[in-house]
Residue, then its C-alpha position, 0 to 999 in steps of 0.5 A: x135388778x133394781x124394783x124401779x126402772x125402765x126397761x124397753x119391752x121390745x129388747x128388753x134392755x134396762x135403761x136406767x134404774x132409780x132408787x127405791x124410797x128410804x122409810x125417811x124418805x116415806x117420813x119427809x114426803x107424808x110431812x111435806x104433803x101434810x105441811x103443804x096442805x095446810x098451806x094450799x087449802x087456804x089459796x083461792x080456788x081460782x089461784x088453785x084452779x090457774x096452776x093446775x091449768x099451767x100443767x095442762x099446758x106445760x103437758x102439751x108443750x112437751x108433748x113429743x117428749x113426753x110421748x117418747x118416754x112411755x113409749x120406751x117404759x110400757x111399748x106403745x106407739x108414738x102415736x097412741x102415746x100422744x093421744x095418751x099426753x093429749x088426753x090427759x092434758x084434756x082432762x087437766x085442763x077440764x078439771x082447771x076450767x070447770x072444778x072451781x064450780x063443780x065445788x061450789x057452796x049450794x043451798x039446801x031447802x031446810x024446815x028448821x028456821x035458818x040456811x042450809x049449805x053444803x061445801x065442798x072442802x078438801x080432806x087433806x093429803x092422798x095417796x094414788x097407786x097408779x099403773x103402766x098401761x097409761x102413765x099419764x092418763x092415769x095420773x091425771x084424773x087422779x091429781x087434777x081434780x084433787x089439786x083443784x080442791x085442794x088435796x095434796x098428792x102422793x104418787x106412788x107409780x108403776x115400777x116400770x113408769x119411774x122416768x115418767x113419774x119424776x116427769x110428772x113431779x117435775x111439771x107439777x112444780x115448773x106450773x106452780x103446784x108448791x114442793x110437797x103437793x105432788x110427789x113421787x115416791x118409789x115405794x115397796x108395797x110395806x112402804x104403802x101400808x105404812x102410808x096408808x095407815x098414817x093419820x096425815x093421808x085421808x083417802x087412798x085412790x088404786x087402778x089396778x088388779x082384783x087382788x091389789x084392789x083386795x089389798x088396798x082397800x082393805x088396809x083403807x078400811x082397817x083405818x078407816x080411810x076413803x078408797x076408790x078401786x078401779x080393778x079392771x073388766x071383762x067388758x062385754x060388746x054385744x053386736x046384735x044386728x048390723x048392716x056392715x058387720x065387717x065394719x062393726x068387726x074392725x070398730x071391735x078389732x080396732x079398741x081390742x087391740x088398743x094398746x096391745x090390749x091393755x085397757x081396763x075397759x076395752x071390748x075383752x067379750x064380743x058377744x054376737x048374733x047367730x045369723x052375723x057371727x060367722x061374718x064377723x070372726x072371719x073379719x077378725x081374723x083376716x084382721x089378725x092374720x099377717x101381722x108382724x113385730x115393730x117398733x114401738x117408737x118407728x112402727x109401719x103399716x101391719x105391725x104390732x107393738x109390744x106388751x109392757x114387759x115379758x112377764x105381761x106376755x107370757x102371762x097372756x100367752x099362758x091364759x090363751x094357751x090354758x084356754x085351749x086346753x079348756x076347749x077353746x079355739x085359737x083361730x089366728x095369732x098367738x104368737x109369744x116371741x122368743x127371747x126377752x121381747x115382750x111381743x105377742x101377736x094378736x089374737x082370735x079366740x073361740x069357744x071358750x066353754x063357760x064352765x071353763x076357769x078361762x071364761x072368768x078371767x081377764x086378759x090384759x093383752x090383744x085378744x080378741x075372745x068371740x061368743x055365739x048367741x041366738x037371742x037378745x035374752x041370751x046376749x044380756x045373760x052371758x053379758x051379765x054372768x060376770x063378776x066384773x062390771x066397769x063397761x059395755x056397749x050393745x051394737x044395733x041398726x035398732x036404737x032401741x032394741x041395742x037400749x033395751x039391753x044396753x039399760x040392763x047391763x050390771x055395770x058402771x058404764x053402758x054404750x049404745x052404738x059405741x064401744x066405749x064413750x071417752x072423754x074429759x067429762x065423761x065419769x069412769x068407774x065400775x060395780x061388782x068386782x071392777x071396785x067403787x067410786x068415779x074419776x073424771x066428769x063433774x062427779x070425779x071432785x067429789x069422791x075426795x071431798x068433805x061435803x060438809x054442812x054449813x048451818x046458820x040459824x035464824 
């Protein structure tokens, strides 16, 4: 089988396979980059800015179609996958309209008799490795803002996104992005080292596991290149009070099971209140109980869709199972499917013992995994006892008992009242073992830019 392909998660049927890079391949792509860099630094910031702002609209234009071909690649809904499209437009076009000022020469107070600047320049061609869960949005927040500094693009994507991929490639270059700017490569992992070692990639941009983020970064490092790692949470949501608990359950529910669960920032420890908790889980699980299969690209009322592949399945059916076998409660779903579907019924999970291995690991699929706590004390500390750190919320009807633990939570995002704030300007990124760096917002440009000095004496 063929590393590149489509295959639908909810059959697995393979419906078309693409050819895996040649290392000449490699060689024309890190040339065209290189080349057309030279090229597109020296265009005007506005005239930049205007083509970036055509994909934007060239995304929306082909919205459905767009949709529907994630939809069969990685499972989700036609719904969540237009989200995901109109999402990823939003941030496009926010990186189209405010990059060129985000990049704006600005003067620096100097005691040595002259002016002080600093420039925002671009450093040359990159390298993003990008992942399935969401194609587009993904992509976008890496590219977009880069393109509008004037960086070039190299897009090696998930091994099951390859139609999407070339998609993207396609509409770069129908907007006006010139042939070598943004390009596709369907590379195997040596292929990658090979680009990363190159002295024509300045920097190298990754979501994706621990350990690819481990690998990543430290063939960055070994040549002195600009990484940003994006590798995933273990996001706590502590739920401290509510007047409606069940309404706070099904927010929880709701963003838990989001893209059958495959959401680097979503809600994986719910962490809540002694006197509520009780209410709360028998929400989830009524929440949970009686739902069955769908299809992704036609799903009813009660249905769920699939995971991303069967691999992606039963590795999450075997970390439930694991679990339990640790001491933890399965209280409702759970289900792997027979066969070479990749569905796998959401999920409540209790009492996972935190001595356990389970209790460090991240589950990327639909469960919901439910801790008991008596105090806020208690609630920030088990928050906290995790080696991961991109996300958290803490829920109260008090504001400022929710901020005074939500200040002190150890990551890189932290929400008051609301699971995860997300949007455009909204900056994303984590600390500890969750990787380095922010995409999206006004910080997002500057993480490959050279924020050069500019000194004119007097």
């Amino acid at each position: 089988m063929s590393k590149y392909r489509v295959q639908n998660p909810a059959t697995g049927e393979v419906l078309e396979t693409f050819e895996a890079a040649t290392d000449a391949q490699i060689e024309e792509a890190l040339a065209g980059a290189d080349a057309v860099y030279r090229e597109w630094r020296e265009r005007g910031v506005q005239e930049r800015a205007a083509v970036v702002k055509r994909v934007a609209e060239l995304f929306l234009e082909r919205k459905d179609e767009l949709a529907r071909l994630i939809a069969l690649e990685m499972g989700k809904s036609i719904a969540e996958s237009i989200d995901e499209v109109e999402f990823a437009a939003q941030i496009i076009e926010y990186y189209a309209v405010h990059g060129p000022s985000l990049i704006t020469d600005y003067e620096i107070p100097s005691t040595i008799p002259g002016k002080a600047y600093i420039e925002h320049r671009p450093v040359g061609a990159l390298l993003g490795v990008m992942p399935w869960n969401f194609p587009y949005y993904q992509v976008a927040r890496f590219a977009a803002p880069n393109l509008v500094l004037g960086n070039t693009i190299l897009l090696k994507h998930a091994d099951v996104c390859g139609r999407s991929a070339l998609t993207i490639q396609e509409i770069m270059e129908e907007a006006g992005v010139p042939v070598g700017g943004y390009q596709n490569v369907f590379a195997s992992h040596d292929q990658i080292a090979t680009i990363i070692a190159d002295p024509r990639v300045q920097g190298v941009s990754l979501t994706g596991s621990e350990r690819a983020g481990a690998i990543i970064g430290a063939q960055a490092g070994s040549h002195l290149k600009k990484a940003v790692l994006e590798l995933g949470g273990i996001d706590a949501m502590v739920v401290l009070d509510s007047d409606d608990v069940a309404g706070v359950a099904k927010q929880a529910w709701d963003f838990r099971v989001y893209n059958a669960g495959q959401v680097c920032n979503s809600n994986k420890r719910l962490i809540v209140m002694d006197d509520i908790y009780d209410e709360f889980v028998a929400e989830l699980v009524r929440l949970a109980e009686g739902l069955e299969p769908g299809d992704q690209l036609d799903l009813q009322e009660g249905q769920y869709v699939p995971l991303s592949s069967r691999g992606a399945a039963e590795t999450v059916d075997a970390q439930v199972r694991k679990a339990v076998s640790e001491g933890a409660k399965l209280l409702a779903g759970g289900v792997l499917s027979e066969g070479p579907a990749a569905y796998y019924s959401p999920a409540v999970l209790v009492d996972v013992p935190r001595d356990s291995e389970s209790y460090g690991e991240e589950i990327f699929g639909p469960v919901a995994t439910v801790y008991r706590v008596s105090s806020d004390a208690e609630a920030l500390e088990l928050a906290n006892d995790c080696a991961l750190g991109l996300g958290g919320s803490v829920f109260s009807t008090d504001e400022a008992r929710a901020a005074r633990v939500a200040s002190r939570l150890e990551t890189g995002m932290s929400h008051v009242n609301t699971i995860a704030a997300e949007s455009a300007e909204i900056p994303f990124g984590g600390v500890k073992r969750s990787g380095f760096g922010r995409e999206m917002g006004p910080i997002g440009i500057g993480e490959f830019a050279n924020k050069r000095l500019y000194f004119v004496a007097k």
